[in-house]
N, C-alpha and C positions, 0 to 999 in steps of 0.2 A: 369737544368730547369725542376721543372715537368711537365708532363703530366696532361692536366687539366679534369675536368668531360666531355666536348662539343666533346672535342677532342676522348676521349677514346669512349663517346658515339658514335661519327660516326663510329669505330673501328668497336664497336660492332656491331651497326646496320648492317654495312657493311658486315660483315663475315655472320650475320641471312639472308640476302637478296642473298647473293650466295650460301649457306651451308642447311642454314633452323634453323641451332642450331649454341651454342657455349657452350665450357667445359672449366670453371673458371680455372683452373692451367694453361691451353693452352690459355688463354687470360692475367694472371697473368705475364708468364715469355714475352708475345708478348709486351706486355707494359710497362714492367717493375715496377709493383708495387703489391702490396699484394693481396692475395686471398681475406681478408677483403674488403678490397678494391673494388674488381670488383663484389662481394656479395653483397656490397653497391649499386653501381651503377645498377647491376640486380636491386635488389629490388625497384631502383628510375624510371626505363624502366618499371618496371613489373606494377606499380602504372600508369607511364604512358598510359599504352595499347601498349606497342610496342611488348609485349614479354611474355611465360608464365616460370616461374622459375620450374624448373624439377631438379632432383638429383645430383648434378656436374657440373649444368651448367643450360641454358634454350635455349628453341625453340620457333622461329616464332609464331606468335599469326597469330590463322585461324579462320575467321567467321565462317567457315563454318565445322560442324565436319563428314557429310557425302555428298557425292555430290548429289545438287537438282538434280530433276529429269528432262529430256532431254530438255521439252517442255520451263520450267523456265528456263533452262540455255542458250534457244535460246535467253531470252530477258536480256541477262546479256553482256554488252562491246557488244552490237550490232553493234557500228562503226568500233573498231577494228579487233573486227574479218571478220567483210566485207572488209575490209583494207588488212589484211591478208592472204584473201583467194585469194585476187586479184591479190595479189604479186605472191603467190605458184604457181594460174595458167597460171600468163605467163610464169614458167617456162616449163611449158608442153608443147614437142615439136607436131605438127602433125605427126602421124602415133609410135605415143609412146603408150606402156601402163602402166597406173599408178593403184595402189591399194589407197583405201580411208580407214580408218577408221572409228570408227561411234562416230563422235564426230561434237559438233556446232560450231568448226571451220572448221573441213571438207567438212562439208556440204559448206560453204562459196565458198571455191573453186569449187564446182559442181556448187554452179550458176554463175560464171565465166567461164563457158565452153557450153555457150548455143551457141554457135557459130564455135564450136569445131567438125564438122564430124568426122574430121580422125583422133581421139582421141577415145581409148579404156579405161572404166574406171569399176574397179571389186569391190563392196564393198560387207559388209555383212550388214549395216546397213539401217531398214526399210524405217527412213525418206530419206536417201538420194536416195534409189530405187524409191520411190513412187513420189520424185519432179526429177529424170533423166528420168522417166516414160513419164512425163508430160514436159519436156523443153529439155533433153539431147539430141542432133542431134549423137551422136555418139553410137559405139557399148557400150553393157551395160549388163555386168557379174554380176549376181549374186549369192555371196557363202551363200548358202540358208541350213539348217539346222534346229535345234532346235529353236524354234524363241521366247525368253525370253523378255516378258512383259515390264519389269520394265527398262529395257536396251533399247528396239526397236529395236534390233537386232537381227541376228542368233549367236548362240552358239552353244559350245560342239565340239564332236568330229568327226563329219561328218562335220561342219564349216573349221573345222583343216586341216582335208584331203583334201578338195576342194580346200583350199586356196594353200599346197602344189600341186598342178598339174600343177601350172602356173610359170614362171618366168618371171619377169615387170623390167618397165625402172626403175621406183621410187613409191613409196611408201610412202605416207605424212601421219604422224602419230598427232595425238593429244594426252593429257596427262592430268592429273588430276594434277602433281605436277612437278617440274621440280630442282633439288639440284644439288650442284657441289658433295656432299657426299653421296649422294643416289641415283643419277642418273632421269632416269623417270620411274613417277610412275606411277600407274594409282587404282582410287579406288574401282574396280570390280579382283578380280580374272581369269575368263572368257576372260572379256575384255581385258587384260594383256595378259594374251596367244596369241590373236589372234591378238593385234596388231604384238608382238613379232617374230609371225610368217610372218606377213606382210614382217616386215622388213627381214625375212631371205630368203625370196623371191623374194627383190628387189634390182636390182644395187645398187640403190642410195636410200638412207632414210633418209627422211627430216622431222622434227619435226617443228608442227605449234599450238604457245601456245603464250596466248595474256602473259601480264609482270604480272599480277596477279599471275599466277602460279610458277613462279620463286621464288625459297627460300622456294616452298614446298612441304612435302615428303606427298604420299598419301600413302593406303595400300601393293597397289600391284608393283613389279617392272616389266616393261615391255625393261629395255635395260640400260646400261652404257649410259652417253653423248659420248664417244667415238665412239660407236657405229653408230652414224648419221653424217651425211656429213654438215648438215646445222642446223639451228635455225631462223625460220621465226616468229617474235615477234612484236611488234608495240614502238612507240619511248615511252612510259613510262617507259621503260626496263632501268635500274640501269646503267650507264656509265658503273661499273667494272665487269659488264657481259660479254663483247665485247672484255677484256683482259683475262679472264679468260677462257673462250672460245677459243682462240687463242692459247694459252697451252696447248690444249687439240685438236688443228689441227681442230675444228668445226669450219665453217663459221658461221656469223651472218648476218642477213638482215634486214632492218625493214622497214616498213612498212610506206606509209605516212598518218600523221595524219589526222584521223577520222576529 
């Protein structure tokens, strides 16, 4: 019996939502049918919007080709990442210290810890010093450095060293892209170092990224999925997330819906 177009379609889709791409020979022999073939069906996806064809194969289609900037991204999935951050900080025990990254889901968790004393929390990012400034009841690190505009945050390498002087419970990172073949990205250079060092600073590193980002690779690599103990996501998140995750020993949690 063959395999029909609907059928292979979810194939494909399926492998762009966990992968971010797919390479026509390597969906050829998965399917069992001709490189023609699954040429076709690209070009029938590619028409539709699900996908852009590239040399060998094609990747994820992305609105967006550089990341808006902090303020715009605060009003983007604004339920789910309050959903998210809500989740992260109950796992924050009292009398822990955790590191933040400077990202608008992290932020999410800092306003989940207005009630938080005995919670220490160390980020390098502007916005979230300036609202732990004005609500945080607890101790409040900041790895202060080069302070780049366009980021709202400290960078470089006096950022670097600071953040090495400490070692913390956990470490909740955000991401600009999230693949099973490229791990997490992130689309600043800068930014990617210093989450990176985040996590080699922390017991425990927990990544918090709404399902938008999943299936996509941005510039910079900030870590393996291996690397992170968890995946804090919201229920849009692809069923074959939660098994492929699982092979790779990461936990998954989600979120309840916005």
């Amino acid at each position: 019996m063959s395999i029909t177009f609907e059928d292979r379609r979810q194939t494909i889709l399926g492998h762009l939502e966990l992968e971010g791409k797919v390479q026509v020979h390597a969906l050829a022999v998965e399917l069992g049918v001709s490189t023609e073939t699954v040429r076709r069906d690209l070009d029938r996806l590619e028409k539709e919007g699900r996908l852009r064809k590239v040399y060998g194969g094609a990747v994820k289609t992305r609105s967006e080709r550089i990341e808006p900037p902090f303020m715009k991204r605060t009003q983007m999935r604004r339920e789910e990442k309050a959903a998210i951050g809500r989740l992260a900080a109950s796992l924050i025990q009292d009398g822990e210290t955790v590191m933040l990254d400077n990202g608008t889901t992290t932020i999410e968790i800092l306003r989940h810890l207005q009630d938080r004393p005995f919670v220490t929390v160390i980020t390098h990012s502007v916005p979230l010093l300036a609202l732990a400034m004005e609500s945080f009841p607890g101790k409040l690190i900041f790895a202060g450095g080069e302070i780049h505009a366009a980021y709202q945050a400290a960078v470089g390498a006096l950022t670097d060293q600071l953040l090495d002087q400490f070692k913390v419970n956990k470490a909740f990172i955000s991401a600009g892209g999230v693949s099973l073949a490229d791990g997490i990205t992130d689309y600043h250079l800068d930014e990617a170092a210093l989450s990176r060092r985040m996590m080699q600073r922390a017991e425990e590193s927990i990544l918090v990224a709404d399902h938008s980002k999943l299936g996509i690779t941005a510039f910079a690599k900030i870590a393996r999925l291996e690397d992170i103990s968890m995946l804090i996501t919201d229920p849009g998140c692809p069923p074959e997330w939660a098994e492929a995750l699982d092979r790779l020993g990461v936990e998954m949690r989600l979120s309840e819906r916005a």
